[in-house]
Structure formats: structure tokens, C-alpha cells
C-alpha positions as CSV (number, residue, x, y, z in Angstrom):
1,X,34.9,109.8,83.3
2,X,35.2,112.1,80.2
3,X,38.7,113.4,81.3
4,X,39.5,109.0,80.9
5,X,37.7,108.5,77.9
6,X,39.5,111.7,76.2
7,X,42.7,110.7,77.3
8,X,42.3,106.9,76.4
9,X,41.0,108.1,73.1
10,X,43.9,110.5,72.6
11,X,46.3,107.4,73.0
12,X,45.0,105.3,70.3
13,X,44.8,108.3,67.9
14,X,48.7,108.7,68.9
15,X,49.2,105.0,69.1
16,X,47.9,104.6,65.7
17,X,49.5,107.6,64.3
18,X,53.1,106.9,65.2
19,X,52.4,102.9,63.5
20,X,51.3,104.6,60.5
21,X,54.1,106.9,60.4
22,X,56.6,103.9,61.2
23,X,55.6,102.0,58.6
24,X,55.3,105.1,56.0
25,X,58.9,105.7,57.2
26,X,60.1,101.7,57.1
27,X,58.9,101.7,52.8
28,X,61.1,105.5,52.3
29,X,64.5,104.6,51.1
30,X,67.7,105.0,53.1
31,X,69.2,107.8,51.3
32,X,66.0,109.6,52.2
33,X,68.1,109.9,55.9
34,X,71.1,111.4,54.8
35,X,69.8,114.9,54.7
36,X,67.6,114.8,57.9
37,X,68.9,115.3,61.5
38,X,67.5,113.1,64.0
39,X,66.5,115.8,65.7
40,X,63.9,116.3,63.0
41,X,63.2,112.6,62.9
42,X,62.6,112.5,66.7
43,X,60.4,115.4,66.0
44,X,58.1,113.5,63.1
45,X,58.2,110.3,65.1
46,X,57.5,111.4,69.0
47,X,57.1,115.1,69.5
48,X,54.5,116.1,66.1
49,X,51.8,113.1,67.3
50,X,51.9,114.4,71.4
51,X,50.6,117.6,69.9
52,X,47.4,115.3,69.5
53,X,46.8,114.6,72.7
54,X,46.6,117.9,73.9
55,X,43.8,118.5,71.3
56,X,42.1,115.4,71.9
57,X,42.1,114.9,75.5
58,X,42.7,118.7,76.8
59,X,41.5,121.0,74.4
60,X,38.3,119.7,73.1
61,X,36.7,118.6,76.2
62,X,37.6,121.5,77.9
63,X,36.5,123.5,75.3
64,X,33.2,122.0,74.8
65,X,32.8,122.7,78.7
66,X,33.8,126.2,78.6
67,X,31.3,127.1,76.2
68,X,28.3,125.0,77.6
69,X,29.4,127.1,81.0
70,X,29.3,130.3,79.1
71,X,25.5,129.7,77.3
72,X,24.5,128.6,80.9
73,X,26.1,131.6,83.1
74,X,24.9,134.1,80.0
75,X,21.3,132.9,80.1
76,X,21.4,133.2,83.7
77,X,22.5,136.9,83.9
78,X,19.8,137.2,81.3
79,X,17.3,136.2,84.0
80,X,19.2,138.6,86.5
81,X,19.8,141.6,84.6
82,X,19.2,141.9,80.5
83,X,21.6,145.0,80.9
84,X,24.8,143.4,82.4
85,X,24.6,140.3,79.8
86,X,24.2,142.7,77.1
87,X,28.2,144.1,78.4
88,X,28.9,140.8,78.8
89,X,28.1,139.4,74.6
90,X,29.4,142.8,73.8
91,X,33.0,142.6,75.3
92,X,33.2,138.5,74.6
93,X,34.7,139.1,71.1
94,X,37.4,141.3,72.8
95,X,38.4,139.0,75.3
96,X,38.4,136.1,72.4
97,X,40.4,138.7,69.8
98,X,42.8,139.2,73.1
99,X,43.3,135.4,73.5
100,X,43.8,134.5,69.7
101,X,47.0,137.3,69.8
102,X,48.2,136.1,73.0
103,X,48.0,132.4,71.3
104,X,50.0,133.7,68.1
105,X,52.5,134.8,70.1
106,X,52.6,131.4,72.2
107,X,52.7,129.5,68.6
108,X,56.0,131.8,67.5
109,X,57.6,131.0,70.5
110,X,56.9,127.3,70.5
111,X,58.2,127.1,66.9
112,X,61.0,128.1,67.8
113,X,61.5,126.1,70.8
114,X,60.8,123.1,68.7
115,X,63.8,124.1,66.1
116,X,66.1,124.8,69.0
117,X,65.1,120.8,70.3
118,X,65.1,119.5,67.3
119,X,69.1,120.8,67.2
120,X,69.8,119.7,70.1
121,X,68.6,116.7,69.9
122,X,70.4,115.9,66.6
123,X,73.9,117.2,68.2
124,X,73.7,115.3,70.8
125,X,72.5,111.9,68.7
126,X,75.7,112.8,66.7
127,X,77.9,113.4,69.2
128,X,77.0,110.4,71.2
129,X,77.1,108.5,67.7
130,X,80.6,110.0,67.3
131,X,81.9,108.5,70.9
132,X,80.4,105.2,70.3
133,X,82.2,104.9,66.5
134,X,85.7,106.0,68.3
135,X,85.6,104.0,71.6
């Protein structure tokens, strides 16, 4: 029930989003286009709001689980055996330090993922503009 009720929330937010965005996009002017690929376009418009859902309906329920699991499992092995949760708090900050690099890395690669799309994406628009204009 709260895997539906993240993902249905997620939607609106995106839903909403990509309307405001429209509209913020229908009031620039038309020259504001003439510099920007549609790659990057497609980008602002579709790919920047889906980042939301995974926030909304993956990473904050999931995280909020994770982390009630870990104060129950740690006060548990605090009834077992005080020693073994004490190793446990002490090498949590290591494992969290480890994950936080291994993200940063993720983030460099996606970045550039996304700038890679985002050229292909306007090439292709352009090219496919290109055979329509000389059929």
C-alpha cells in the first residue's frame, strides 16, 4: 500500500511539474529555441522531472524503511550482545562514507550519460527534421 501511495504521489508531483514547466516554456519567446538542442529540451521537459519519481516513490520510502530496520536490528543486538552492536555503530559511518563515494562516482557517470542522450537525441530530431524538409 505505501509502494502505491509513493508511486501515485510521485506522478502528480511529475504530472504537475512537467504543466508548470509547459506553460513556463509556452510565455519564453521563440528566439529563446534557437540556441538549445532538442536534446536539451527533451531533457528539461521528460527526462529532469522522472528524476522525481525515483526520489519520491523509491528513495524515500525505501529509505525511511532501511533506517527504521536498522534502529530495530541494532537495538536487538543490543539485547543479544552490547559488544557486537558496539562494532556494528562503530563501522556504520564507514559503510555510509563507502556508499556516498560509490554514489559520486554513479552521479559522474550519469552526467555524462545524460550529455551523450541529450546529443543524440538532438541529432537525430535534426536529422529526422532534415529528411522531412527534403522529401
Amino acid at each position: 500500500m505505501a509502494t502505491r501511495t509513493s508511486h501515485i504521489v510521485a506522478f502528480n508531483l511529475i504530472h504537475d511539474l512537467r504543466l508548470r514547466v509547459a506553460r513556463q516554456i509556452a510565455r519564453l519567446p521563440m528566439g529563446f529555441f534557437n540556441d538549445m538542442r532538442s536534446g536539451k529540451a527533451k531533457q528539461t521537459v521528460i527526462s529532469e522531472p522522472e528524476r522525481l519519481e525515483l526520489l519520491v516513490a523509491h528513495a524515500m520510502p525505501e529509505g525511511t524503511s532501511a533506517l527504521f530496520t536498522w534502529f530495530i536490528v541494532t537495538g536487538w543486538l543490543f539485547y543479544v550482545d552490547w559488544r557486537m552492536t558496539l562494532a556494528a555503530v562503530l563501522f556504520a559511518p564507514v559503510s555510509f562514507i563507502l556508499m556516498g563515494l560509490a554514489m559520486k562516482v554513479s552521479m559522474r557517470e550519469t552526467e555524462a550519460y545524460q550529455r551523450a542522450s541529450n546529443m543524440l537525441s538532438g541529432a537525430v530530431v535534426a536529422d529526422l527534421s532534415g529528411m522531412a524538409a527534403g522529401e
